[in-house]
N, CA, C and O atoms as a Tinker XYZ file with bonds, in Angstrom:
   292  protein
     1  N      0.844000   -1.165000    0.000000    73     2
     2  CA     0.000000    0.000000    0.000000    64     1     3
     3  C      0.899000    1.242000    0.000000    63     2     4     5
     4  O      1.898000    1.366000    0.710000    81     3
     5  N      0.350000    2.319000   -1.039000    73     3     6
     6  CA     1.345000    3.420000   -1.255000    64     5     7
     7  C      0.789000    4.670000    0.613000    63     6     8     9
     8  O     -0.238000    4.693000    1.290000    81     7
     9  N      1.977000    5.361000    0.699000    73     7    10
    10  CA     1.342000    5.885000    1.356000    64     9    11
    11  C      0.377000    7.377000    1.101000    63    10    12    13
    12  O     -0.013000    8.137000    1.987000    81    11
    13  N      0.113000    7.526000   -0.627000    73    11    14
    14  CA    -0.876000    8.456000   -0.985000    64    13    15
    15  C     -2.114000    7.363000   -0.869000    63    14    16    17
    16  O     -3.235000    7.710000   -1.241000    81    15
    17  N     -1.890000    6.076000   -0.361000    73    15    18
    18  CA    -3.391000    5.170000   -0.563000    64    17    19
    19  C     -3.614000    5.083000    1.069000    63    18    20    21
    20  O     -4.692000    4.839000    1.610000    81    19
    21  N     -2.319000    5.343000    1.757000    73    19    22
    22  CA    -2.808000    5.779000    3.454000    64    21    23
    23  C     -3.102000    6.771000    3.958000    63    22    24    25
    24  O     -3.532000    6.881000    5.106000    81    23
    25  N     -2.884000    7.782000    3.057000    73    23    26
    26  CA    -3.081000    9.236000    3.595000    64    25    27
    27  C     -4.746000    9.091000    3.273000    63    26    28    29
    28  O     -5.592000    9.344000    4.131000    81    27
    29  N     -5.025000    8.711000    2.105000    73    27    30
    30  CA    -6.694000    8.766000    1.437000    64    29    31
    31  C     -7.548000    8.051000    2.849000    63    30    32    33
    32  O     -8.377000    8.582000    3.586000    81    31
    33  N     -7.034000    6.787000    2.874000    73    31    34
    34  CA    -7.729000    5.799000    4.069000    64    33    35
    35  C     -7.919000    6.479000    5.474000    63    34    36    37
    36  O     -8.931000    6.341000    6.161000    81    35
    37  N     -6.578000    7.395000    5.891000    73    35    38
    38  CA    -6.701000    7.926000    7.026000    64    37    39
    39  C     -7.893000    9.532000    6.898000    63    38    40    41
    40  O     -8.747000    9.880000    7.714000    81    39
    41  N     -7.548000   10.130000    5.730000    73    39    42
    42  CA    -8.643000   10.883000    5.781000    64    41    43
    43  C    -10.469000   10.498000    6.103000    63    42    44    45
    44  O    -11.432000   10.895000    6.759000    81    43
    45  N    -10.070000    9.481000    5.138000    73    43    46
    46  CA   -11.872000    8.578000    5.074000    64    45    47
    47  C    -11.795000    8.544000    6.800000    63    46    48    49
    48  O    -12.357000    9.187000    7.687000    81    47
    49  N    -11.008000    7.679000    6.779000    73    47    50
    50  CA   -11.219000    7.456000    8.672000    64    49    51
    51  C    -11.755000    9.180000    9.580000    63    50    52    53
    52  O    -12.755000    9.263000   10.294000    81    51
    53  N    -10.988000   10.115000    9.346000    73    51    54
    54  CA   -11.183000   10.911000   10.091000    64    53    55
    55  C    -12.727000   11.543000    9.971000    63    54    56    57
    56  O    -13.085000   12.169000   10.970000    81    55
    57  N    -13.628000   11.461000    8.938000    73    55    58
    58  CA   -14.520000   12.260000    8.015000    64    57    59
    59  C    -15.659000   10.712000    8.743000    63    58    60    61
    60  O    -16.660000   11.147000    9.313000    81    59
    61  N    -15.571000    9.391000    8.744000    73    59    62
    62  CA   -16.311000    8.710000    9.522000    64    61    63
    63  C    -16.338000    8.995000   10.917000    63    62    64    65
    64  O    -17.400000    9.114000   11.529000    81    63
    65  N    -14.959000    9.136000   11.570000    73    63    66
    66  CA   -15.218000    9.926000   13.002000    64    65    67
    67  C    -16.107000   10.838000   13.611000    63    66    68    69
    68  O    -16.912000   10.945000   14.536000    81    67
    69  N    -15.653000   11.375000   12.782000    73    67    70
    70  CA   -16.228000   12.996000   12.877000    64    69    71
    71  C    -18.125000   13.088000   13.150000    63    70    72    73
    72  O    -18.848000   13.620000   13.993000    81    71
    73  N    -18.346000   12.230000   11.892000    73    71    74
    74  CA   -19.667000   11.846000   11.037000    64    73    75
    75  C    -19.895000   11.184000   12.925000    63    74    76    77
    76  O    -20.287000   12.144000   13.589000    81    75
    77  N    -19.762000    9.989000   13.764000    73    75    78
    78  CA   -19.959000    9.361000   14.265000    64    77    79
    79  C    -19.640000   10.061000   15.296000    63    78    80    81
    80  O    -20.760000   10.093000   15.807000    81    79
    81  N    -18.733000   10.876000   16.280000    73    79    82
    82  CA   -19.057000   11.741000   17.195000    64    81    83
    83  C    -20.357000   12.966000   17.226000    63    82    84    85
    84  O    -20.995000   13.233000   18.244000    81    83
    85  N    -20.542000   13.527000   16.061000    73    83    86
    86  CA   -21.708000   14.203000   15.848000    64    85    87
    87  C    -23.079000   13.331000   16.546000    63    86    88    89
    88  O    -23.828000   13.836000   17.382000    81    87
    89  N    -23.224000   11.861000   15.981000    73    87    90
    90  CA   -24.101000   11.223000   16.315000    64    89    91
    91  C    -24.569000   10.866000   17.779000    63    90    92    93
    92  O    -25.665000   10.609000   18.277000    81    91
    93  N    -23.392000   10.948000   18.217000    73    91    94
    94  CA   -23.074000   10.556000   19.671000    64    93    95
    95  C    -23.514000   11.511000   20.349000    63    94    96    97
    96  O    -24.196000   11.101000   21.288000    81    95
    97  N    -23.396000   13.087000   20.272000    73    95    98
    98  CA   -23.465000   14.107000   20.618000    64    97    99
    99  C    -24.661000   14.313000   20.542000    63    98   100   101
   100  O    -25.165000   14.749000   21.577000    81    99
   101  N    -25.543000   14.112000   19.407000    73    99   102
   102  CA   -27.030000   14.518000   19.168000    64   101   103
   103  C    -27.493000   13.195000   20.128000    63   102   104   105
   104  O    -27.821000   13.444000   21.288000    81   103
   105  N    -27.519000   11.856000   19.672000    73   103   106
   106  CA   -27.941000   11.249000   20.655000    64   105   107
   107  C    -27.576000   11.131000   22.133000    63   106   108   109
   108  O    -28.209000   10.346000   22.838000    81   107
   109  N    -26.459000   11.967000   22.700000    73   107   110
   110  CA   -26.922000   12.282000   24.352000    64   109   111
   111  C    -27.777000   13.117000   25.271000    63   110   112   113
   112  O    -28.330000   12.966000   26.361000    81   111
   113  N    -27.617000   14.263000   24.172000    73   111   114
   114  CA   -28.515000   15.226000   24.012000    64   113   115
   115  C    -30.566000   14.705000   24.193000    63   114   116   117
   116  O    -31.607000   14.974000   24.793000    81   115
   117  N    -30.111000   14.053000   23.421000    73   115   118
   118  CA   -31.929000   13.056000   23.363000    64   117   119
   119  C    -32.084000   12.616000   24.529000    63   118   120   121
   120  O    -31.231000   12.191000   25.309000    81   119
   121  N    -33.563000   12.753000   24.693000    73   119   122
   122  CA   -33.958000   11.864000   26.331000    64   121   123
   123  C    -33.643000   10.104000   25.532000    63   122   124   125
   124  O    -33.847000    9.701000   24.387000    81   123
   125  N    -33.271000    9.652000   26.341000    73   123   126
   126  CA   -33.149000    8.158000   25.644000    64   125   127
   127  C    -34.300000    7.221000   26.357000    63   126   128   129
   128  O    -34.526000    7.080000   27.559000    81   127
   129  N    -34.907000    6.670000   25.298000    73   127   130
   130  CA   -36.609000    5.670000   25.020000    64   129   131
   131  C    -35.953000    4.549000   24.850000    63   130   132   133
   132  O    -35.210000    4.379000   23.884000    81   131
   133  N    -36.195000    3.484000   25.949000    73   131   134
   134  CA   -35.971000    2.493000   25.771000    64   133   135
   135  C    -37.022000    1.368000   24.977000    63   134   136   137
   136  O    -38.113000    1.473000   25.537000    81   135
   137  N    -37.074000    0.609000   24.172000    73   135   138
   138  CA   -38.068000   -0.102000   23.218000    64   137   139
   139  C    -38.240000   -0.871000   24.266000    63   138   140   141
   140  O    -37.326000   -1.185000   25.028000    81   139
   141  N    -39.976000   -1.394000   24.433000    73   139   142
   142  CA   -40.876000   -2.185000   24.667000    64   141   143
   143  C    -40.332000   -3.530000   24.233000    63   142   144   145
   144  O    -39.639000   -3.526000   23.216000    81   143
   145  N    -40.494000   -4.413000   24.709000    73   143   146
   146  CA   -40.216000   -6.284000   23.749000    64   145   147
   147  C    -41.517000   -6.006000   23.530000    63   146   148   149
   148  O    -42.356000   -5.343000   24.140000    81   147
   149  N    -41.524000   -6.920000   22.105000    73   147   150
   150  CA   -42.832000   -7.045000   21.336000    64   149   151
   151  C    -44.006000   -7.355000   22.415000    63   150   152   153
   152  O    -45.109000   -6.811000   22.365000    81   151
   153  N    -43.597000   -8.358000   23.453000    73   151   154
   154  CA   -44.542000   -8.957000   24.218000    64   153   155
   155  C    -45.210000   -7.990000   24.879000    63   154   156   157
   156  O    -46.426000   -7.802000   24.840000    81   155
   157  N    -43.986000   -7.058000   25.806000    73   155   158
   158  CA   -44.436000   -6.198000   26.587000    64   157   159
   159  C    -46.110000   -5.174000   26.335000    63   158   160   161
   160  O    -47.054000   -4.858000   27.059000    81   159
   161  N    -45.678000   -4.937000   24.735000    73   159   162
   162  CA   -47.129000   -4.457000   24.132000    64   161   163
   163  C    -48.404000   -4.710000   23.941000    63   162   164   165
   164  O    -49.399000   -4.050000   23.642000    81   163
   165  N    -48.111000   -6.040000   24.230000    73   163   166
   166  CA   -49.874000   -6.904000   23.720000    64   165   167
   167  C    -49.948000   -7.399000   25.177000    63   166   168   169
   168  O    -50.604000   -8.438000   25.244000    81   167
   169  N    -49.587000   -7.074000   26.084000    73   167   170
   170  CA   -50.030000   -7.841000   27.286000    64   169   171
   171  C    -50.970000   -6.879000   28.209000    63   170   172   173
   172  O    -50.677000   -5.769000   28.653000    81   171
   173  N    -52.344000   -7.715000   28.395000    73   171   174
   174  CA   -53.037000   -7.027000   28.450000    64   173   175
   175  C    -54.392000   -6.508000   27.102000    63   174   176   177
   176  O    -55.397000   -5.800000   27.060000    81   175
   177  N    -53.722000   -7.252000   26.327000    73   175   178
   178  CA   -54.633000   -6.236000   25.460000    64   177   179
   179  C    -56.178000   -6.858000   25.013000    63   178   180   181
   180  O    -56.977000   -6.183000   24.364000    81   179
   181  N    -56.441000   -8.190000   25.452000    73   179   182
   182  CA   -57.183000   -9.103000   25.177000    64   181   183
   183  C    -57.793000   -9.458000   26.875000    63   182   184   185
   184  O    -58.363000  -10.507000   27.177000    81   183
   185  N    -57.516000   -8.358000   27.796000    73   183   186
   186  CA   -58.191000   -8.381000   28.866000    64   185   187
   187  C    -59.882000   -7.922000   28.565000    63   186   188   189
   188  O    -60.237000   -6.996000   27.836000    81   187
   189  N    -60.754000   -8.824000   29.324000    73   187   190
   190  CA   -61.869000   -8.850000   29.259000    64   189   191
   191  C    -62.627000   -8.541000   27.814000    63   190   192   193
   192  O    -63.515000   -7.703000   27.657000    81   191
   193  N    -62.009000   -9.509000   26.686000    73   191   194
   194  CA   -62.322000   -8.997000   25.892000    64   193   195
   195  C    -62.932000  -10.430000   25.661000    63   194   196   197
   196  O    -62.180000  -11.404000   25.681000    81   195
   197  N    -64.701000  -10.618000   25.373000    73   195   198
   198  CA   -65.757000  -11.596000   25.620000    64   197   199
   199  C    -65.083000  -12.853000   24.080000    63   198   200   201
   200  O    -64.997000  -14.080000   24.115000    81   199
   201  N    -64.798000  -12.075000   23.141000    73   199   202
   202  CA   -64.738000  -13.086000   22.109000    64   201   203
   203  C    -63.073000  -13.809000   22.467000    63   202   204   205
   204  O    -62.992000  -15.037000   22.423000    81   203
   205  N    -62.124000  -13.191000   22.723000    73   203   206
   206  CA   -61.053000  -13.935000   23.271000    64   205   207
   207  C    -61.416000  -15.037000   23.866000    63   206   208   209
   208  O    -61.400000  -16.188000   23.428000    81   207
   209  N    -61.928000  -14.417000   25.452000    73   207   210
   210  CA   -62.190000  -15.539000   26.022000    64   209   211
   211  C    -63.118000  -16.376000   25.398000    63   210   212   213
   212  O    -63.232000  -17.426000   26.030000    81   211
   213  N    -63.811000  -16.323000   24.426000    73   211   214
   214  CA   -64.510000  -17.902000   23.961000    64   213   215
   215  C    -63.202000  -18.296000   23.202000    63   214   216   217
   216  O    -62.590000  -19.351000   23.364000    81   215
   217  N    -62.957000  -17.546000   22.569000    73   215   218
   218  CA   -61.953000  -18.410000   21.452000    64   217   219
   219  C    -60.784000  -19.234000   22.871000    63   218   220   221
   220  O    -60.589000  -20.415000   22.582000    81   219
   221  N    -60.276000  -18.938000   23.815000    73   219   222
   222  CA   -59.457000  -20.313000   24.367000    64   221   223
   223  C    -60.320000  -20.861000   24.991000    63   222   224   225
   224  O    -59.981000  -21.898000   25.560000    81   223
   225  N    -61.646000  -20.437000   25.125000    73   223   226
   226  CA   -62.368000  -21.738000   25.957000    64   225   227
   227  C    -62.641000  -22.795000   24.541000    63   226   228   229
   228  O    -63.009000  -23.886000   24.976000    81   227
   229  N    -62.599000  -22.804000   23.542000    73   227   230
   230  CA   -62.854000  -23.632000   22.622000    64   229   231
   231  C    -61.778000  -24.034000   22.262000    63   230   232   233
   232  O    -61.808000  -25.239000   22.011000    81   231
   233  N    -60.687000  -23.502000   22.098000    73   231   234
   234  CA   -59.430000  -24.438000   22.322000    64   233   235
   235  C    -58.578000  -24.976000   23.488000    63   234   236   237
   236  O    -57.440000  -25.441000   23.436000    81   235
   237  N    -59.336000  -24.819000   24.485000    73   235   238
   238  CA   -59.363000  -25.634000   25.996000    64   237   239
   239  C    -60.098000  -27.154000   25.814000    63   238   240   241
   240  O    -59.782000  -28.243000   26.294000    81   239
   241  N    -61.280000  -26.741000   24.863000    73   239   242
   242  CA   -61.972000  -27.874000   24.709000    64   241   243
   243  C    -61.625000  -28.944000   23.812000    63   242   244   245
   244  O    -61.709000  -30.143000   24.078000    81   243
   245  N    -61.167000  -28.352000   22.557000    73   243   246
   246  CA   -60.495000  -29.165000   21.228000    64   245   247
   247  C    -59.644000  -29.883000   22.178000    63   246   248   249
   248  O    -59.940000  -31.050000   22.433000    81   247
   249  N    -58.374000  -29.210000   22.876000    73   247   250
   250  CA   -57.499000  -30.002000   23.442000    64   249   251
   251  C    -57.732000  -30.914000   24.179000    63   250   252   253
   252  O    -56.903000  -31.823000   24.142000    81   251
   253  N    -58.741000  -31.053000   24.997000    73   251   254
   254  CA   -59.239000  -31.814000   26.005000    64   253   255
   255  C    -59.872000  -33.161000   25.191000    63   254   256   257
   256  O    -59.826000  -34.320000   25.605000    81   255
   257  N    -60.622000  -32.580000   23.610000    73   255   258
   258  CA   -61.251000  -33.872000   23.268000    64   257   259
   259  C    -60.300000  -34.642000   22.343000    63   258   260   261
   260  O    -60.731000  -35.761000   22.063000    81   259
   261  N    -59.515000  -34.435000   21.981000    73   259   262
   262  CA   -58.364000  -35.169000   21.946000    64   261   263
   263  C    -56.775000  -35.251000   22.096000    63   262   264   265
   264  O    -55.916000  -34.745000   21.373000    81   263
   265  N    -56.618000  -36.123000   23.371000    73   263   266
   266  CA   -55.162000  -35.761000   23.783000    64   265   267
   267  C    -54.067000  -36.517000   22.907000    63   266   268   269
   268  O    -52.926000  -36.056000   22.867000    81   267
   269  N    -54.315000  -37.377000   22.383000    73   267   270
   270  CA   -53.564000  -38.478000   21.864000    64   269   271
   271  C    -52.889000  -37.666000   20.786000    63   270   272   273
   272  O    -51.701000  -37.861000   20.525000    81   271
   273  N    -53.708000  -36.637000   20.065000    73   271   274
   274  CA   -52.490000  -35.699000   19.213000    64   273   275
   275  C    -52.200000  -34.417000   19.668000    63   274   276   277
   276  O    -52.153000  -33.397000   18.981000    81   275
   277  N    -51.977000  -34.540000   21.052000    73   275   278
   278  CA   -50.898000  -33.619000   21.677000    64   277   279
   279  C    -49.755000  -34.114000   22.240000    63   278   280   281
   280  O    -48.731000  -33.450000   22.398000    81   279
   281  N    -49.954000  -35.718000   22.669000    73   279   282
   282  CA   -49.067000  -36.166000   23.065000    64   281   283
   283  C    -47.615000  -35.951000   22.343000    63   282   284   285
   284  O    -47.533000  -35.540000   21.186000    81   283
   285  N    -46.762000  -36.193000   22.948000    73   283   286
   286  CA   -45.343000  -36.690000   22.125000    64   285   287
   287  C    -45.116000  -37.793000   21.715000    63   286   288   289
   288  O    -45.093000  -38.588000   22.654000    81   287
   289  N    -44.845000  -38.472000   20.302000    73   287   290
   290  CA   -44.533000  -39.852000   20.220000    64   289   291
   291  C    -43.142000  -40.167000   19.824000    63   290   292
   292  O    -42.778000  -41.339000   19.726000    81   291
């Protein structure tokens, strides 16, 4: 490698720095939002809600009327 092909590389480097302390700077600045897990969001959300609850009471029941293909074989 010539060193007009290290001087180029070290510039790039400095101009990504730069680019990437800026970022750093704006994002401390930000209140920081931590993300929800997907789960965290839907829990709850099917509270007292009448057709839910039929729909697992009918797959409470499927399961119950046949166990033999839930088993493990």
């Amino acid at each position: 490698m010539t060193s007009q092909d290290m001087e180029q590389r070290l510039i790039t480097l400095e101009q990504e720095m730069a680019q990437i302390k800026v970022m750093l700077q704006l994002s401390a600045s930000s209140p920081v939002q931590v993300q929800k897990k997907w789960w965290e969001k839907i829990v709850g959300s099917a509270a007292d809600d009448p057709t839910f609850d039929e729909a697992e009471r009918l797959g409470r029941e499927w399961r119950k009327s046949d166990r033999t293909f839930f088993e493990l074989r």
